[in-house]
C-alpha positions in Angstrom: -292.9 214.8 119.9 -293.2 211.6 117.8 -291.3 209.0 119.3 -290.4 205.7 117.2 -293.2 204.0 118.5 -295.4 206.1 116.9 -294.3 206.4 114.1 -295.3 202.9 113.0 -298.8 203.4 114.7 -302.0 203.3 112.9 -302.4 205.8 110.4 -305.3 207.7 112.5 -302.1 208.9 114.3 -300.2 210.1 110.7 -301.1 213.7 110.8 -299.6 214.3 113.5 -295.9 213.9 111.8 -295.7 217.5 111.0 -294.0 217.6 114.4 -291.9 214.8 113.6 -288.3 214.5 115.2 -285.7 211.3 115.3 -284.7 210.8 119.1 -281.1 209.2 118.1 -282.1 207.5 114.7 -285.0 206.5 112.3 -286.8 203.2 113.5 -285.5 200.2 111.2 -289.1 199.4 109.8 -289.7 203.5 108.4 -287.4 205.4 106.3 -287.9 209.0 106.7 -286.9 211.1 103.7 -286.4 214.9 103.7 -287.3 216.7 100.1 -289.5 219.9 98.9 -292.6 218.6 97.9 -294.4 222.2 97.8 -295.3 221.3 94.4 -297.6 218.7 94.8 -301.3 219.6 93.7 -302.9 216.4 93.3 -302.2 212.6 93.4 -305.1 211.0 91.4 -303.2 209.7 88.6 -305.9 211.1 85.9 -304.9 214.5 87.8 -301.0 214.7 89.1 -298.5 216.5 87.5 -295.8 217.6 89.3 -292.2 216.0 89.9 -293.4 215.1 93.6 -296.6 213.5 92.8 -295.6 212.0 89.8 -293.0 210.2 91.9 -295.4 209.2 94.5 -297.9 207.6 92.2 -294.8 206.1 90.8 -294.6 203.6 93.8 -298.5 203.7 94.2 -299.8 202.6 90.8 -298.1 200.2 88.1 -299.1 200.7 84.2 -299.9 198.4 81.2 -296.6 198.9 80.4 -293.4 200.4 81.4 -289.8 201.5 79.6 -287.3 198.4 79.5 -285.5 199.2 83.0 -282.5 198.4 81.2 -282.1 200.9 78.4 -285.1 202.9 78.7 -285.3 202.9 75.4 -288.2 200.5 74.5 -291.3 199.3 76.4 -292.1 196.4 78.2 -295.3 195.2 79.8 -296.4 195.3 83.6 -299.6 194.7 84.7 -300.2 193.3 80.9 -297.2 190.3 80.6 -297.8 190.9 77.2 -299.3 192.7 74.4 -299.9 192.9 70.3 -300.1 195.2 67.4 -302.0 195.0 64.8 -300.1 194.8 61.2 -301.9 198.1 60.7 -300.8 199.9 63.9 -304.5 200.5 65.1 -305.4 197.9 67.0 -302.6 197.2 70.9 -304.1 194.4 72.8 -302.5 194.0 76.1 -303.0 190.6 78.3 -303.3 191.2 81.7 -301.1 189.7 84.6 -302.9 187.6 87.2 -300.8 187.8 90.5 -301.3 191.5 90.2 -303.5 192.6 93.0 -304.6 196.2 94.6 -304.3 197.1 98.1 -307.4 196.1 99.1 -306.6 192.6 98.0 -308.5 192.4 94.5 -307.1 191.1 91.4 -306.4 193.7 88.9 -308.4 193.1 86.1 -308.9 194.3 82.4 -312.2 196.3 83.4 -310.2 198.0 86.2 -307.7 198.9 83.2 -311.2 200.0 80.8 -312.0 202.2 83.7 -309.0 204.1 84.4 -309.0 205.2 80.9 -312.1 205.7 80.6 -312.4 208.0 83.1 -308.6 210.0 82.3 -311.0 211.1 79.4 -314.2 211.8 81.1 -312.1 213.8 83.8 -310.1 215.5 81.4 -307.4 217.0 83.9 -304.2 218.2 82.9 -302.3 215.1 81.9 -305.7 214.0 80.0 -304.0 215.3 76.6 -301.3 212.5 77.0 -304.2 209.9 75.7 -306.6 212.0 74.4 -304.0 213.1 71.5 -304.9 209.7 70.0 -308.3 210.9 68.8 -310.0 209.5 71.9 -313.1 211.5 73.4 -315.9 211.4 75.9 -318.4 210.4 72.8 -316.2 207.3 71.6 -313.6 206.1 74.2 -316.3 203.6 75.7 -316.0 201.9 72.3 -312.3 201.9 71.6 -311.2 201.0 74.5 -312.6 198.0 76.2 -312.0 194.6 77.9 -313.0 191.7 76.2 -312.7 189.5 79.0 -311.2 189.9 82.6 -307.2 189.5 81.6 -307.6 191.0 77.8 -307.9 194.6 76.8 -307.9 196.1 73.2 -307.1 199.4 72.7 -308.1 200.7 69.3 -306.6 203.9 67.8 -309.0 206.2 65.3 -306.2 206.4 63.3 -302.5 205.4 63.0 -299.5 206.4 64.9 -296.1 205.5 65.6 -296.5 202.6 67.6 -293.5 203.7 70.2 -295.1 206.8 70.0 -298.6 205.5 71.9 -296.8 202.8 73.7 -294.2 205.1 75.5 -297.7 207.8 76.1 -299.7 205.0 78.1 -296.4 204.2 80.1 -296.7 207.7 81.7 -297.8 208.7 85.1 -301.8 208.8 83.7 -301.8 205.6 83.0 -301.6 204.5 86.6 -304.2 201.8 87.0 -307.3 202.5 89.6 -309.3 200.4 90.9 -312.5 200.8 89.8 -314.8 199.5 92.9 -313.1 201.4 95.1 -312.8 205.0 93.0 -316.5 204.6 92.2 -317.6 203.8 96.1 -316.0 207.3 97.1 -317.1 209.3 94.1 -318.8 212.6 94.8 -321.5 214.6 92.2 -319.9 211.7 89.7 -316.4 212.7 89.4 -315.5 209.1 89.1 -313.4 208.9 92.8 -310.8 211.9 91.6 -311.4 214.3 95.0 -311.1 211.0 97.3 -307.9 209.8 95.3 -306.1 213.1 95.7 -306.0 212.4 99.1 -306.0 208.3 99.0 -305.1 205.6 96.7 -306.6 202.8 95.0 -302.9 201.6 93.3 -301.5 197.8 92.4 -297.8 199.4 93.7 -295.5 198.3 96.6 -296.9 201.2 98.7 -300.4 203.0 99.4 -301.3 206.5 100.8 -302.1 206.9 104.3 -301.4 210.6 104.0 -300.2 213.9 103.0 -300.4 217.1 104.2 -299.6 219.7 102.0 -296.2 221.3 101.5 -295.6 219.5 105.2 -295.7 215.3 105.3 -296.6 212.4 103.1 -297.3 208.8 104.7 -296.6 205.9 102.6 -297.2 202.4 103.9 -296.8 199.1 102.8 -299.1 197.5 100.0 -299.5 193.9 102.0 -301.0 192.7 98.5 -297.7 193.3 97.0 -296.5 191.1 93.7 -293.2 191.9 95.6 -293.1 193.2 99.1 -290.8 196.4 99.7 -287.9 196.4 101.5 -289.4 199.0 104.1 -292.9 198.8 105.3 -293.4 202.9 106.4 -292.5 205.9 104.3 -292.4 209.5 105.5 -291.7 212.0 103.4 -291.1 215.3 104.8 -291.1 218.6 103.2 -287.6 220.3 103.6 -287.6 223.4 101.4 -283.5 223.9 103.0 -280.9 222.2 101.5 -278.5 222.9 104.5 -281.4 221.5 107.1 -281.9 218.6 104.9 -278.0 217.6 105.3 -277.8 218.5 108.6 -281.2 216.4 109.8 -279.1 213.6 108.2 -276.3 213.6 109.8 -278.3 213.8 113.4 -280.2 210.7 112.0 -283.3 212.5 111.8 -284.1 211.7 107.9 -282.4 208.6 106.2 -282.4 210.4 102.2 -281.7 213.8 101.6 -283.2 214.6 98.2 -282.4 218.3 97.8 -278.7 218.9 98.4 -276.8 221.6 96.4 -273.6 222.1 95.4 -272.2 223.5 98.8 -273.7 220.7 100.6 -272.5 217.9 98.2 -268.9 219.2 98.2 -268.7 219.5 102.3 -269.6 215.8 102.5 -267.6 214.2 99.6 -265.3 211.1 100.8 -267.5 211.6 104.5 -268.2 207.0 104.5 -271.0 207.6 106.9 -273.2 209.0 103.6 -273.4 207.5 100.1 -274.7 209.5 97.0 -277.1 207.7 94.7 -277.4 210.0 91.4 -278.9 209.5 87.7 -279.3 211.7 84.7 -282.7 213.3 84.6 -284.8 214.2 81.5 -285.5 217.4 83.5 -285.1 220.9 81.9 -284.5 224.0 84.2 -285.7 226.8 81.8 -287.4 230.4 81.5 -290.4 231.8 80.0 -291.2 234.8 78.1 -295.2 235.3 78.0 -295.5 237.3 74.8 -299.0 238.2 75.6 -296.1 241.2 77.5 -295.5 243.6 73.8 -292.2 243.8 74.5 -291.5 240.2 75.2 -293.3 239.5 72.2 -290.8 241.2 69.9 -288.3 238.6 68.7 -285.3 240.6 68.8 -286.1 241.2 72.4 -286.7 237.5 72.8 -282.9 236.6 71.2 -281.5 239.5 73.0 -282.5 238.0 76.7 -280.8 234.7 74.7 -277.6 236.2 74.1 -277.6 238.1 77.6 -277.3 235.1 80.1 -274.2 233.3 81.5 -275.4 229.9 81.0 -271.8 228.3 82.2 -271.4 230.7 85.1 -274.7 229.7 86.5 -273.6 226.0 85.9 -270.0 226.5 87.8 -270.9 228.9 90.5 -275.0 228.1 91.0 -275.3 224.3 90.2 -271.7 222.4 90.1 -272.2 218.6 89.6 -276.2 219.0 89.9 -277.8 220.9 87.0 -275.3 221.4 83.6 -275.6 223.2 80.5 -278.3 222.4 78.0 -279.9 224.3 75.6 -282.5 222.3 73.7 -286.1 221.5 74.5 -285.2 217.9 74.2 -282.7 217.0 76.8 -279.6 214.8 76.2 -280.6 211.1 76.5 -283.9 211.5 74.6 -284.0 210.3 71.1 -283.3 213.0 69.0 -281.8 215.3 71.1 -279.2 217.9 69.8 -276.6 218.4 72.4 -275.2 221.8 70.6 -275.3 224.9 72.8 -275.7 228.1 70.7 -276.2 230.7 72.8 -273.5 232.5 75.3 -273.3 236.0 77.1 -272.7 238.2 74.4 -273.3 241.9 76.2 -273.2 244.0 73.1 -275.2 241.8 70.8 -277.6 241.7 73.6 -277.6 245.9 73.1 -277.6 245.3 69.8 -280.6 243.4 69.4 -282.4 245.3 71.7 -282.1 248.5 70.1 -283.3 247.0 67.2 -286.7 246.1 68.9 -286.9 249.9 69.6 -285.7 249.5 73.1 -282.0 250.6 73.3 -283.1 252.0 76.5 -284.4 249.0 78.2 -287.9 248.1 79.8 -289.1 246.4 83.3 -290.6 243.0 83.6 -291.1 240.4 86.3 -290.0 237.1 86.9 -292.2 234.1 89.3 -289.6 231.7 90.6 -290.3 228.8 92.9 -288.1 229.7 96.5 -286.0 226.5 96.8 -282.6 226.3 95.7 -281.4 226.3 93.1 -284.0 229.0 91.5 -283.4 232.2 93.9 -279.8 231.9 93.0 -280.7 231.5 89.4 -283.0 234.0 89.6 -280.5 236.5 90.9 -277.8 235.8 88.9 -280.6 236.5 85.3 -281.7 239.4 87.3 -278.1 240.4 87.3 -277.4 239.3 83.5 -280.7 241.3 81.8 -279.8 244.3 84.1 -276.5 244.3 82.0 -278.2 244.8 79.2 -281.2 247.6 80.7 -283.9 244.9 81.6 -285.5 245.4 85.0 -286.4 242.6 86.2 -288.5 242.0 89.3 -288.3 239.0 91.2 -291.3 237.2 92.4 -290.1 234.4 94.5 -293.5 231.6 96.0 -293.9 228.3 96.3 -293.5 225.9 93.3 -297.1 225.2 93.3 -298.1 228.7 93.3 -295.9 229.8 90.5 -297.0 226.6 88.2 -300.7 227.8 88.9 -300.2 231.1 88.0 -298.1 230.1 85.3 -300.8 227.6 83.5 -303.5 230.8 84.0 -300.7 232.9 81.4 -300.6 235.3 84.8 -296.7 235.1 84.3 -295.1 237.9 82.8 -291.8 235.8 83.2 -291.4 232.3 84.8 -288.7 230.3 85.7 -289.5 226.6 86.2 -288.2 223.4 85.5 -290.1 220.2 83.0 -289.6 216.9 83.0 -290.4 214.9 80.0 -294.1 213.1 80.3 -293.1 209.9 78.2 -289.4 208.6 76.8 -290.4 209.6 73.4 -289.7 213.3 71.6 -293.2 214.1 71.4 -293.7 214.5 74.7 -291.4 217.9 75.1 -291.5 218.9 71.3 -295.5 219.5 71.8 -295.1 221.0 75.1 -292.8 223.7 73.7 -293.5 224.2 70.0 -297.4 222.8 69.6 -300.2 225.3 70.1 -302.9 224.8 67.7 -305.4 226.8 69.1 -304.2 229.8 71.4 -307.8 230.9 72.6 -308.6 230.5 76.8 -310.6 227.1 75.2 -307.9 225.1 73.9 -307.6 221.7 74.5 -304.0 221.8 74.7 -303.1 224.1 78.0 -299.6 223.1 78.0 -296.0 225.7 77.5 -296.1 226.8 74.2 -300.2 227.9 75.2 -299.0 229.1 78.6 -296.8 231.9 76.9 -298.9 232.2 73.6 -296.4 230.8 71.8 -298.5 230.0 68.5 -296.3 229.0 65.4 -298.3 227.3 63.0 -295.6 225.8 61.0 -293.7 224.8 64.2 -297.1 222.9 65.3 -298.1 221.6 62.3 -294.4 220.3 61.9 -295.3 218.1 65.7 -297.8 216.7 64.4 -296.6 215.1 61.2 -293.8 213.9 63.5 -296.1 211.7 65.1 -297.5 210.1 62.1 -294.1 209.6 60.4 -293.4 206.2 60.3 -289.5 206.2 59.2 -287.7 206.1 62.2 -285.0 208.7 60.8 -287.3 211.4 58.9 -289.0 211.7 62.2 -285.8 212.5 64.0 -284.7 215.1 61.6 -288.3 216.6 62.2 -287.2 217.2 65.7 -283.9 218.3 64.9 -285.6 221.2 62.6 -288.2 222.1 65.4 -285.3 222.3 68.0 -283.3 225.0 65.6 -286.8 226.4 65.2 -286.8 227.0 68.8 -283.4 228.5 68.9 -284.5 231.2 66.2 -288.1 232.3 67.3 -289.3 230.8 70.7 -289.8 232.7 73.9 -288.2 230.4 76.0 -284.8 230.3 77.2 -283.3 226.9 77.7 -280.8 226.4 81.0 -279.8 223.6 82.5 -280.3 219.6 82.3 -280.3 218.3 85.8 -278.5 214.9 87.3 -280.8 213.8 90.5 -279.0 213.0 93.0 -280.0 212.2 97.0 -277.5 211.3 99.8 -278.3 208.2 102.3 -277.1 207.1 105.0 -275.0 204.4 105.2 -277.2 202.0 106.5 -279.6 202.8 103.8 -279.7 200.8 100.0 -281.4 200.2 97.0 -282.9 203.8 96.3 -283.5 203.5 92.4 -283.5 207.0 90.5 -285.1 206.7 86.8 -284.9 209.3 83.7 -288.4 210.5 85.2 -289.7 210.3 88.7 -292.3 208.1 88.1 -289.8 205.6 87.7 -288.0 206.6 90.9 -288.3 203.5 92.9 -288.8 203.2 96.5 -289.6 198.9 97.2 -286.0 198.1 96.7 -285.0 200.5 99.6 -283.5 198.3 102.8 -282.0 199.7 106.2 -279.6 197.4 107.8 
């Protein structure tokens, strides 16, 4: 057993902490945190994700720019202190910060900031599409995107775009600045550092990666190179898949945040002045799939049927109270554009109805992949319960979140219930994650939810991306107004709940900032008195 001692020993001794265990009460120096984190993959910025390893690099790696912490609504800069536009919208030059320094003590320079887009392109991992949307490639990013000097870099687009649009796309997780000395000394068969920086880090954050062990511990310590140092020097991060075990660990003082509480657990602890709940609304979707590569899924009275069949407020009163609420748009509520209506209810006999229609008054049998942490088993049930009402079968197929999202982007699913958070502050990023698929073959370029379920609507994608060249603030919104009635009519995805983070603390524990994506969840501002 790890005593507190230990726990702020070197970080040979950090995998160990699998067997971790409070003797009375966290040390004062390490806050220990209790939260599922099965989903994490990867955290090379170029490469990660996921909610848990988005929220890591978060407090890692700073951007070029960032939203305004204020409204969230604009950008600001970071590591640049300031940047132009060209009159033309082609050419952002950003001015880089010089008390900005990596972990190992270097400056952060321009050419660190060339690199790490450089390579998001040469790598061309998942979240590569975020910049490479913008026309850049492998055969012309090295010349339109380049730094001039040490502290200036221009950044020239192939052609035009909403200038909120790019700015809020380079403020996501991928842009994470590297640095490039250190990701090219531990490259391997010239993958530009990406295997050693899913398991270390090469960030200008408040905190660096000393470890992580999957679905089991992640280490964070200290950055002592720090434009501001954070409030705690050690972070462990422990995977807690039980919401009751998480509450319970904090109340024995084994864990300091408890990140995963539901519903039950929130209500036995309300007015209890040892524990203090930190919460912020999330532009996080909880939603299912239909892969219509399945012939019956792929009819579309089947598709409004399974619609029309669920009880989206029961499962919001009786699953989720107070954590996950009613929303029934790809664009959640606090993202420009959103449209807060709610169209569908349980409607049992239009449900029939439409079914029979497809040819299947007698039903049909399908599965459904669900990650096993709460809330989705209970979800799970409760739709398993909703399309048996109406003569669906449904099989569950419960694993871990990591499992069902890789099985999910190899369109294994048959159904999928999973939960999105939005990339960027800007519509695009969830209106071409639903409705975009311009080329549905196993080659696309674009391998993201409408592609995972072969959802290919050519109008709908076209429709994206004139919405991204649309320069008039207001025709662009009513472009993602159409595509989210669009949705309503003819996707194969069934829209949920909108989720409210929330984690408890003890009492002795402040500062814990929760942002509209966890990227921006911040950890430096955290003190234990």
């Amino acid at each position: 057993m790890l005593t507190r001692r230990s726990l702020l020993a070197a970080s040979a001794a950090a995998p160990m902490l699998s067997a971790l265990r409070a003797e009375a009460a966290t040390p004062k120096d390490v806050l220990v945190m209790g939260k599922t984190i099965d989903d994490m993959i990867a955290l090379d910025p170029a490469q990660a994700y996921e909610f848990s390893d988005n929220e890591f690099d978060g407090n890692i790696y700073r951007k070029l720019v960032m939203p305004d912490p204020k409204t969230g609504q604009t950008v600001v800069g970071d590591l640049a202190e300031k940047f132009e536009v060209s009159s033309d919208g082609l050419t952002f030059t950003f001015h880089m910060r010089r008390d900005a320094q990596f972990d190992s003590g270097k400056p952060v320079t321009a050419q660190d900031a060339e690199f790490s887009f450089h390579r998001i392109v040469q790598l061309n991992k998942t979240p590569a599409f975020i910049i490479t949307q913008f026309g850049f490639a492998k055969d012309n990013i090295e010349k339109l995107i380049r730094a001039t000097d040490e502290r200036t870099l221009v950044m020239t687009l192939p052609a035009p775009q909403a200038t909120s649009f790019v700015l809020f796309c380079i403020s996501a997780n991928v842009g994470g600045i590297v640095e490039k000395a250190v990701a090219l000394e531990h490259q391997q068969n010239n993958d530009l550092g990406n295997a050693w920086l899913n398991n270390n880090s090469a960030g200008a954050g408040p905190y660096k990666l000393t470890s992580w062990k999957a679905s089991d511990t992640v280490i964070l310590d200290a950055n002592p190179h720090a434009a501001t140092p954070p409030g705690v020097k050690r972070l462990v991060i422990r995977h807690m898949k039980d919401p009751s075990t998480q509450l319970l660990s904090l109340q024995r003082g084994d864990i300091d945040i408890a990140r995963n509480l539901g519903a039950d657990q929130l209500k036995s602890i309300a007015g209890n002045p040892n524990l203090h709940i930190v919460s912020a609304p999330q532009a996080s979707t909880m939603y299912f799939a239909m892969n219509r590569a399945v012939p019956e899924l792929a009819k579309p009275q089947v598709q409004q049927a399974i619609k029309w069949a669920i009880d989206y407020e029961g499962i919001a009163k009786n699953i989720t109270p107070g954590v996950w609420h009613v929303s029934q748009s790809f664009l959640p509520v606090g993202l420009p554009g959103a449209l807060p209506d709610t169209p569908f209810h349980k409607d049992v006999a239009k449900a029939k109805q439409l079914l029979a229609a497809a040819g299947l008054a007698s039903g049909f049998s399908v599965s459904m992949d669900y990650p096993s942490v709460w809330p989705f088993p209970d979800i799970a049930q409760a739709i398993q319960a909703d399309l048996g009402a109406i003569g669906i079968k449904l099989q569950l197929l419960p694993g871990e979140m990591k499992q069902v999202i890789t099985k999910t982007r190899a369109r294994q699913h048959q159904m999928a219930l999973l939960t999105w958070f939005t990339d960027y502050i800007d519509p695009n990023s969830n209106a071409q994650a639903w409705c975009a698929d311009p080329d549905d073959s196993d080659n696309s370029k674009l391998k993201i939810l409408a592609w995972r379920s072969h959802f290919a609507d050519k109008e709908m994608t076209d429709e994206v991306d004139a919405a991204t060249k649309e320069l008039d603030d207001k025709k662009r919104l009513a472009i993602y107004a159409n595509l989210q009635r669009q949705m309503w009519d003819r996707g194969p995805f069934v829209f949920l709940l909108q989720a409210d983070e929330i984690a408890v603390t003890a009492k002795n524990v402040t500062g814990f900032q929760l942002g509209p994506t966890p990227d921006y969840f911040r950890y430096a501002p955290i003190r234990k008195g």
